[in-house]
MARVEX-716405 format. One record per atom (N, C-alpha, C): x, y, z; residue number from 1; atom name. Coordinates in nm, 2 decimals, decimal comma. Example, Ala and Ser with C-alpha at 12.3 -4.5 7.8 and 13.67 -1.06 7.14 Angstrom:
BEGIN
xx: 1,32; yy: -0,57; zz: 0,78; i: 1; at: N
xx: 1,23; yy: -0,45; zz: 0,78; i: 1; at: CA
xx: 1,32; yy: -0,33; zz: 0,78; i: 1; at: C
xx: 1,28; yy: -0,22; zz: 0,71; i: 2; at: N
xx: 1,37; yy: -0,11; zz: 0,71; i: 2; at: CA
xx: 1,29; yy: 0,00; zz: 0,79; i: 2; at: C
# end
This chain:
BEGIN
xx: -3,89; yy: 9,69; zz: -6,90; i: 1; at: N
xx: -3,85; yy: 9,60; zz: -7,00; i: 1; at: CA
xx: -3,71; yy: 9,56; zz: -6,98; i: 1; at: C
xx: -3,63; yy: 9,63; zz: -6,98; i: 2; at: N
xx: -3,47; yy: 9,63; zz: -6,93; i: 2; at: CA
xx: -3,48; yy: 9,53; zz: -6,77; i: 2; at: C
xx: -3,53; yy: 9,54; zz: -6,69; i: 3; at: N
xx: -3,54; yy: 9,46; zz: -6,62; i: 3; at: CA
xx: -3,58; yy: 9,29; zz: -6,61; i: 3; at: C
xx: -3,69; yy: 9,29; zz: -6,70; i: 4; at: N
xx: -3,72; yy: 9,15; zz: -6,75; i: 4; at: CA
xx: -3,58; yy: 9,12; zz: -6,85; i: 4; at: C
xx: -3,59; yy: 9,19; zz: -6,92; i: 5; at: N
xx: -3,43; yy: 9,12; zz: -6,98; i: 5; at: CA
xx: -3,34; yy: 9,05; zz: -6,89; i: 5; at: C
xx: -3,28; yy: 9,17; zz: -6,80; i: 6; at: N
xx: -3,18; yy: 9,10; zz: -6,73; i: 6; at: CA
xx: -3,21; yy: 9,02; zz: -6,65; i: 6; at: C
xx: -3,34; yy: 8,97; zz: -6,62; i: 7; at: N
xx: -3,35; yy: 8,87; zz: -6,53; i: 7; at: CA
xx: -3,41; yy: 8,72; zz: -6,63; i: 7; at: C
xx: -3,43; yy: 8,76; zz: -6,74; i: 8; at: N
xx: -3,41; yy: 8,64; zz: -6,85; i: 8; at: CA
xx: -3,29; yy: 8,57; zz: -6,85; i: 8; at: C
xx: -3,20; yy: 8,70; zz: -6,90; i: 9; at: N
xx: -3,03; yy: 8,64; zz: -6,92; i: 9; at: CA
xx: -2,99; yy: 8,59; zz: -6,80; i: 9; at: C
xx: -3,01; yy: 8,63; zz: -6,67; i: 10; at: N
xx: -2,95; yy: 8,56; zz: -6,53; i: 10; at: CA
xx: -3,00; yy: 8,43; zz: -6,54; i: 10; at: C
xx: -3,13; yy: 8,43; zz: -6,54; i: 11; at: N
xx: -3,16; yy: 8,30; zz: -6,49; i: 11; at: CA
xx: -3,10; yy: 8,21; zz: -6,63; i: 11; at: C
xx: -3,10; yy: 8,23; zz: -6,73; i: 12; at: N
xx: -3,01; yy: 8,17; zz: -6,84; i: 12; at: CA
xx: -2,85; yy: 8,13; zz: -6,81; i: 12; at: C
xx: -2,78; yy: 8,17; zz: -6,76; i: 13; at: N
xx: -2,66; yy: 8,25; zz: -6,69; i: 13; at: CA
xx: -2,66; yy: 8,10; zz: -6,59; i: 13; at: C
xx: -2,79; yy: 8,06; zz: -6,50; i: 14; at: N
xx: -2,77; yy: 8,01; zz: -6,38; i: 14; at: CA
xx: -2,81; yy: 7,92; zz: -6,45; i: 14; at: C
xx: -2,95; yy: 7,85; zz: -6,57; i: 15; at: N
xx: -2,95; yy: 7,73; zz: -6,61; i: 15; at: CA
xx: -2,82; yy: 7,67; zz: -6,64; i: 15; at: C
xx: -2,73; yy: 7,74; zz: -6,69; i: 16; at: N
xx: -2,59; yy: 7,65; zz: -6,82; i: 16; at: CA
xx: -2,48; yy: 7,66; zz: -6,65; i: 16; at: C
xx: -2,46; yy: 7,74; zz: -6,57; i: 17; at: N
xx: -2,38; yy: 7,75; zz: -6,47; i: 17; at: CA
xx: -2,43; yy: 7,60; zz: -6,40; i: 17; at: C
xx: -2,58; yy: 7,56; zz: -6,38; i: 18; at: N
xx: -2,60; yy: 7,42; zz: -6,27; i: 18; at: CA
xx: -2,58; yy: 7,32; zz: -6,39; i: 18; at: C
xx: -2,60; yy: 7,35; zz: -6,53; i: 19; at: N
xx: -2,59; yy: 7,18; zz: -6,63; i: 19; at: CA
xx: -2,45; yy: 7,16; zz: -6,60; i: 19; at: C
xx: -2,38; yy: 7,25; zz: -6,62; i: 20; at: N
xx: -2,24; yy: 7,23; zz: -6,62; i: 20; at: CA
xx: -2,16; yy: 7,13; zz: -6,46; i: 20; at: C
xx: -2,24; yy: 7,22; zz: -6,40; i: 21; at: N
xx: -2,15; yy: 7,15; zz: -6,22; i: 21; at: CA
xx: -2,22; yy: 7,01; zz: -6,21; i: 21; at: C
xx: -2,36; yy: 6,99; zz: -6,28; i: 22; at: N
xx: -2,41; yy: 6,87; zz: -6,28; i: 22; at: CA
xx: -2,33; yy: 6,79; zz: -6,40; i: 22; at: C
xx: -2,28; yy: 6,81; zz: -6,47; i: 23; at: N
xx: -2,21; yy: 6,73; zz: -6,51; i: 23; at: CA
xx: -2,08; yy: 6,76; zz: -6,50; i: 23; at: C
xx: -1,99; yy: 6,76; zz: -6,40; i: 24; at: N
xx: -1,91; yy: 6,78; zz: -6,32; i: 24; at: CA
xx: -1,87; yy: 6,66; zz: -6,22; i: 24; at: C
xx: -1,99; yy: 6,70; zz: -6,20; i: 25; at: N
xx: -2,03; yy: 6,59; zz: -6,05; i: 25; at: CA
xx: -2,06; yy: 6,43; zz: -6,09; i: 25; at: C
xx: -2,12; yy: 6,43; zz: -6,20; i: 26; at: N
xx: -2,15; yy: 6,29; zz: -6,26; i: 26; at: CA
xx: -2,01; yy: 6,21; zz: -6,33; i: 26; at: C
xx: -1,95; yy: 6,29; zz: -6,39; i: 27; at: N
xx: -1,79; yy: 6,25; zz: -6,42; i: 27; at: CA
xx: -1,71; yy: 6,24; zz: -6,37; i: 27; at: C
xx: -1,75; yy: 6,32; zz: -6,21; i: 28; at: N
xx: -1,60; yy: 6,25; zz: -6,10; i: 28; at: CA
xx: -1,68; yy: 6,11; zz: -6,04; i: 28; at: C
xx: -1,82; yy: 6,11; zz: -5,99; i: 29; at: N
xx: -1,89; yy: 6,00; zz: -5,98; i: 29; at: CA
xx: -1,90; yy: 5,87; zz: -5,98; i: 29; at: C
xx: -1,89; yy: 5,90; zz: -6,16; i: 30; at: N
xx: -1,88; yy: 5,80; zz: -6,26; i: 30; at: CA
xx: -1,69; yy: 5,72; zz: -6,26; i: 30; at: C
xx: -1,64; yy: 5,75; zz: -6,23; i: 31; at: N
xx: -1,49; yy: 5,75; zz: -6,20; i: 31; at: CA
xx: -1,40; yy: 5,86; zz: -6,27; i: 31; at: C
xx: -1,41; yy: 5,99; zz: -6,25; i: 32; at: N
xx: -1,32; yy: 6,08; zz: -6,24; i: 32; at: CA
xx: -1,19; yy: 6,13; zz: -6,13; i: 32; at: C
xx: -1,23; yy: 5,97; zz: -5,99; i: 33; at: N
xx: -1,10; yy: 6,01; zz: -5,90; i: 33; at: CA
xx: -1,02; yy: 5,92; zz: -5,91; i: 33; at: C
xx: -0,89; yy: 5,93; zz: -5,83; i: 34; at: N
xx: -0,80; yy: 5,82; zz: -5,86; i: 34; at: CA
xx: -0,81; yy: 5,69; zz: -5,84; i: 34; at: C
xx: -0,73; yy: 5,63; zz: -5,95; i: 35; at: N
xx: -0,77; yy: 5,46; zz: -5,92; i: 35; at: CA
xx: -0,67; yy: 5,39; zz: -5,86; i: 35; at: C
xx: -0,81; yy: 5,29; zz: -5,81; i: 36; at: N
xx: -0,79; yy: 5,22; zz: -5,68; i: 36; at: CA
xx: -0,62; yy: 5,15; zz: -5,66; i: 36; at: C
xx: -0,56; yy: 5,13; zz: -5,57; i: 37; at: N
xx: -0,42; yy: 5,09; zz: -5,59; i: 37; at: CA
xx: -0,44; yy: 4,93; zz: -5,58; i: 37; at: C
xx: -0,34; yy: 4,84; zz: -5,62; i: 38; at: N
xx: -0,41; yy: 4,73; zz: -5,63; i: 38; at: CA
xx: -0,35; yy: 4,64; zz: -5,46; i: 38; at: C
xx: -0,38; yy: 4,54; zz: -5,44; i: 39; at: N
xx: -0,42; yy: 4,52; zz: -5,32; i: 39; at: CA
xx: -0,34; yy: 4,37; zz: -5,30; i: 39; at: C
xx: -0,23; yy: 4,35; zz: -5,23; i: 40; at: N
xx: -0,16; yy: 4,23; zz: -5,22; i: 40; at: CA
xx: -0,20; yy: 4,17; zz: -5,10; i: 40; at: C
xx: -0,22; yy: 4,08; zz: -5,06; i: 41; at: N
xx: -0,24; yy: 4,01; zz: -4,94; i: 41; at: CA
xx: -0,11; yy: 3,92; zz: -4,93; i: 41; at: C
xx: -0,08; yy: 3,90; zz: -4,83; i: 42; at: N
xx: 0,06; yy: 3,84; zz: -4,77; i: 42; at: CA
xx: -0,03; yy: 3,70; zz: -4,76; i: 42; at: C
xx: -0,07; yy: 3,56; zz: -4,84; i: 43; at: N
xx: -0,11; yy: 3,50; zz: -4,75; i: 43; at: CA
xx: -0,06; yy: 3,36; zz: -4,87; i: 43; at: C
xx: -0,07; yy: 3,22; zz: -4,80; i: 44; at: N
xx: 0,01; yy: 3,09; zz: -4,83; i: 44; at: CA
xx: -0,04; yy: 3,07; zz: -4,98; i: 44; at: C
xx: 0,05; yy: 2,99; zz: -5,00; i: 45; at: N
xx: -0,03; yy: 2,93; zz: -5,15; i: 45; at: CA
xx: -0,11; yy: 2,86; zz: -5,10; i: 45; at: C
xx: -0,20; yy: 2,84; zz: -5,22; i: 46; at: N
xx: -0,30; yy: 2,79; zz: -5,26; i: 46; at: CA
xx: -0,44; yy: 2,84; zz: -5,17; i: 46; at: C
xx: -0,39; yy: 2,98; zz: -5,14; i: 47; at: N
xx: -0,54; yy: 3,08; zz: -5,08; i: 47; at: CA
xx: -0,62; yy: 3,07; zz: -5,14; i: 47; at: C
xx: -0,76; yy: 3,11; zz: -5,15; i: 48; at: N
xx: -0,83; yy: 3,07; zz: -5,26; i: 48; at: CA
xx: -0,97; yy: 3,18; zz: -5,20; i: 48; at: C
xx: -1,03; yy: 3,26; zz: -5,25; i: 49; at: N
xx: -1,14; yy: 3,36; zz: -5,19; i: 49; at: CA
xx: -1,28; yy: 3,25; zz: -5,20; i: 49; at: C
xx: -1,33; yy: 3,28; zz: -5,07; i: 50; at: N
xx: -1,43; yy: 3,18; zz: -5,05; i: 50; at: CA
xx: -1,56; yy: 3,26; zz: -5,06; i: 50; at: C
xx: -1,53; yy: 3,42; zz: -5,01; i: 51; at: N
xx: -1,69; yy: 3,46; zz: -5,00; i: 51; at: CA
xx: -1,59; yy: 3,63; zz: -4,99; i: 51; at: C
xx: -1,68; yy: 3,70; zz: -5,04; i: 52; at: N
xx: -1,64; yy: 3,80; zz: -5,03; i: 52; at: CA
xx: -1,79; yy: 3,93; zz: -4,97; i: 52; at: C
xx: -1,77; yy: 4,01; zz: -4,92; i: 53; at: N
xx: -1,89; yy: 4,10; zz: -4,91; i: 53; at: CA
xx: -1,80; yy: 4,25; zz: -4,85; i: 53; at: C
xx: -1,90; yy: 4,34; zz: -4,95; i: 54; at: N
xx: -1,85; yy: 4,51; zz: -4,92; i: 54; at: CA
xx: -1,97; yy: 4,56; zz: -4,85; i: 54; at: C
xx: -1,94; yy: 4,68; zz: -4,74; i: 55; at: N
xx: -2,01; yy: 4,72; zz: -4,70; i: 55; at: CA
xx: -1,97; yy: 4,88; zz: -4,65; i: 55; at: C
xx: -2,01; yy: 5,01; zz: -4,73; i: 56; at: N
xx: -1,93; yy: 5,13; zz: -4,66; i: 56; at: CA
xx: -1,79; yy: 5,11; zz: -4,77; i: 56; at: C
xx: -1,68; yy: 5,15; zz: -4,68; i: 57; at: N
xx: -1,54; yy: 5,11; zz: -4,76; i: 57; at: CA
xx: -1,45; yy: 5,04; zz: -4,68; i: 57; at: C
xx: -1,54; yy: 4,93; zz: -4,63; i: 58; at: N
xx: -1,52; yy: 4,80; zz: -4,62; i: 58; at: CA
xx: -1,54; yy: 4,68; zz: -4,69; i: 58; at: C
xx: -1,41; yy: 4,59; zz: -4,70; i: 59; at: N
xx: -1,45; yy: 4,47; zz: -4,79; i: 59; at: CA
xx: -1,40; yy: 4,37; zz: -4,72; i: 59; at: C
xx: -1,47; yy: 4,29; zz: -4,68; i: 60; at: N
xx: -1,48; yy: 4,15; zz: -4,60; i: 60; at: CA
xx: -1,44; yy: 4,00; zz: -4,67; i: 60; at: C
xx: -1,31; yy: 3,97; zz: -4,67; i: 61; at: N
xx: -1,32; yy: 3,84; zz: -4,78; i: 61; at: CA
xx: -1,28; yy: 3,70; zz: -4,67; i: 61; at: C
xx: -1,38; yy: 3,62; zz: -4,73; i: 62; at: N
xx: -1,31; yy: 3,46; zz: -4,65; i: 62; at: CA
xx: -1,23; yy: 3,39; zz: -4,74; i: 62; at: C
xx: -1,13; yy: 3,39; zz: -4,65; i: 63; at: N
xx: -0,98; yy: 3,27; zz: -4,77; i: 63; at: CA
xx: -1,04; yy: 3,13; zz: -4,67; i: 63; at: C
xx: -1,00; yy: 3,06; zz: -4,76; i: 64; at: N
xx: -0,98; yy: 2,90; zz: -4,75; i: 64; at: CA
xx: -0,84; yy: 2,85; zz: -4,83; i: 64; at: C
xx: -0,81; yy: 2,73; zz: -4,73; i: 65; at: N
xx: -0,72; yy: 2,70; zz: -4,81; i: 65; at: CA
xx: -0,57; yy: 2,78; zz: -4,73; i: 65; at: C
xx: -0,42; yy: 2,70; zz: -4,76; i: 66; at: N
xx: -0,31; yy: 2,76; zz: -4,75; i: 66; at: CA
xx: -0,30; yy: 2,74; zz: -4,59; i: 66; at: C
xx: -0,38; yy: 2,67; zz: -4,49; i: 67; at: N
xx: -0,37; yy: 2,68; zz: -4,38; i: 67; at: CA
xx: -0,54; yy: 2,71; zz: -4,31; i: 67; at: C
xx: -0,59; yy: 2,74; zz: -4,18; i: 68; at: N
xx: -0,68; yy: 2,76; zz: -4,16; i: 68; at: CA
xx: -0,78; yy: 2,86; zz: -4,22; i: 68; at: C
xx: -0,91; yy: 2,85; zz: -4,23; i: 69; at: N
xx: -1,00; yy: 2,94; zz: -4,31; i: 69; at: CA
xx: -1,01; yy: 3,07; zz: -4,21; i: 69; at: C
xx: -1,01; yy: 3,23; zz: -4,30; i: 70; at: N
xx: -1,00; yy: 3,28; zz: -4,23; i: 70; at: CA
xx: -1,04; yy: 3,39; zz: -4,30; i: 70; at: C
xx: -1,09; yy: 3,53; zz: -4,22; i: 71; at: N
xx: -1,17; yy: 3,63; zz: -4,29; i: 71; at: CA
xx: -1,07; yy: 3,74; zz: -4,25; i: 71; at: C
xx: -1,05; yy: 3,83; zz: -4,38; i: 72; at: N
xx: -0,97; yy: 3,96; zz: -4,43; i: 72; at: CA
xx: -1,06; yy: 4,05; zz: -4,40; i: 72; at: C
xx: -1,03; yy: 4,21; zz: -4,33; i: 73; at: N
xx: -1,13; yy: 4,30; zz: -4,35; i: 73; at: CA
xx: -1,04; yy: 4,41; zz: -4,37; i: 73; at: C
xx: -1,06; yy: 4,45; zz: -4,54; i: 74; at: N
xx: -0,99; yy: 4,56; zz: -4,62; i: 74; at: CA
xx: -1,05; yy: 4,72; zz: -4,62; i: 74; at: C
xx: -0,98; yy: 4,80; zz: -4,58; i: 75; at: N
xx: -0,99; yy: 4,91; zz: -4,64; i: 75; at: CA
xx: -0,98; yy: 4,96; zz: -4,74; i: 75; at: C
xx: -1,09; yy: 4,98; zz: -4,83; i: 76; at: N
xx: -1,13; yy: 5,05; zz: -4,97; i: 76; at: CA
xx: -1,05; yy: 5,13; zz: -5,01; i: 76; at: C
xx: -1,03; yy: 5,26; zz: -4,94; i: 77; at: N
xx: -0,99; yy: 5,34; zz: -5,00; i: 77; at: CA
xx: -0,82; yy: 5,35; zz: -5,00; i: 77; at: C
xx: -0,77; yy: 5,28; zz: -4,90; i: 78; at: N
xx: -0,64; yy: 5,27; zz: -4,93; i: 78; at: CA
xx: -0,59; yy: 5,11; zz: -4,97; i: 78; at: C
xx: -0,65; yy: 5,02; zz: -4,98; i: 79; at: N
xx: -0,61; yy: 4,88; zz: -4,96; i: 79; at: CA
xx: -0,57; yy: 4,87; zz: -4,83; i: 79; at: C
xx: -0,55; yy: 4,92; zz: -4,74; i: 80; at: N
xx: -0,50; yy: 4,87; zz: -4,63; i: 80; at: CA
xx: -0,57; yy: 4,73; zz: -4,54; i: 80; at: C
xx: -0,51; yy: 4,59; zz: -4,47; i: 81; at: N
xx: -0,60; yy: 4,54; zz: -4,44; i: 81; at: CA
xx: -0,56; yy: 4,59; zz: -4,29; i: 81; at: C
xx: -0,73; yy: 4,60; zz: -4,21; i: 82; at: N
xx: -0,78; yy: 4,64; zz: -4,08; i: 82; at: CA
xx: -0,76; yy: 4,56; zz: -3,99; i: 82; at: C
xx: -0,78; yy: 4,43; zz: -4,05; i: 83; at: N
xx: -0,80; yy: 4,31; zz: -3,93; i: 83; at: CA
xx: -0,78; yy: 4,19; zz: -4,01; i: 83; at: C
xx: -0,72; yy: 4,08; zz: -3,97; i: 84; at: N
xx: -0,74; yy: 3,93; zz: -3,99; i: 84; at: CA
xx: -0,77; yy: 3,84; zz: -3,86; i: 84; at: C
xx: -0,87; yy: 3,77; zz: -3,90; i: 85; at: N
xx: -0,96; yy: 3,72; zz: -3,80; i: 85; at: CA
xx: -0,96; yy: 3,56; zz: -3,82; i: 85; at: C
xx: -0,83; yy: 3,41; zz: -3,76; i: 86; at: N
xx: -0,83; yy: 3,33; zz: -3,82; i: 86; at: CA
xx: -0,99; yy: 3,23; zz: -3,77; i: 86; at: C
xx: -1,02; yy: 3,14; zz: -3,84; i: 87; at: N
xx: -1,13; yy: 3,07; zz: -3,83; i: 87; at: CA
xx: -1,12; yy: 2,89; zz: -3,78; i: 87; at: C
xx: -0,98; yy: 2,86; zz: -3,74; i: 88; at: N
xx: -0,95; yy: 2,77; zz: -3,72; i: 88; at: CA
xx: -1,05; yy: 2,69; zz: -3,61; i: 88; at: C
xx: -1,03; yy: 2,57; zz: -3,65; i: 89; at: N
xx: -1,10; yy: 2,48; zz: -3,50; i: 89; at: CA
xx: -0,98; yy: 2,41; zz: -3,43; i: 89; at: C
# end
């Protein structure tokens, strides 16, 4: 009898131990890490975002405008840009 007990209370013990890390994990998820820094691009006036697409923690943007059209490829997680790729003819 003492045995079934304590193996009631454990597994009790380990239901509230996993609700908890599951909701842990859902509130860092959900945005519990730090926020994103904001992201300046060095580029002419009257830039203007023509198309944008994310992929991974990559984000791909086409400017137009301010000079030839040309595609930005940003790093997510720091802002950093990776590449600029101009599109001139």
């Amino acid at each position: 009898m003492r045995a079934m007990l304590a193996l009631v209370i454990g597994m009790g013990v380990l239901i509230v131990a996993g609700v908890i890390v599951l909701g842990v994990t859902v509130m860092h998820r959900l945005g519990g890490g730090a926020p994103a820094a904001p992201v300046t691009l060095a580029e002419p006036a009257g830039t203007r975002i023509a198309g944008s697409s994310a992929s991974g923690d990559r984000l791909v943007l086409q400017l137009q405008g301010g000079g030839p059209d040309r595609v930005v490829v940003l790093d997510l997680r720091d802002g950093r840009v990776l590449a600029r790729v101009g599109l001139g003819l």
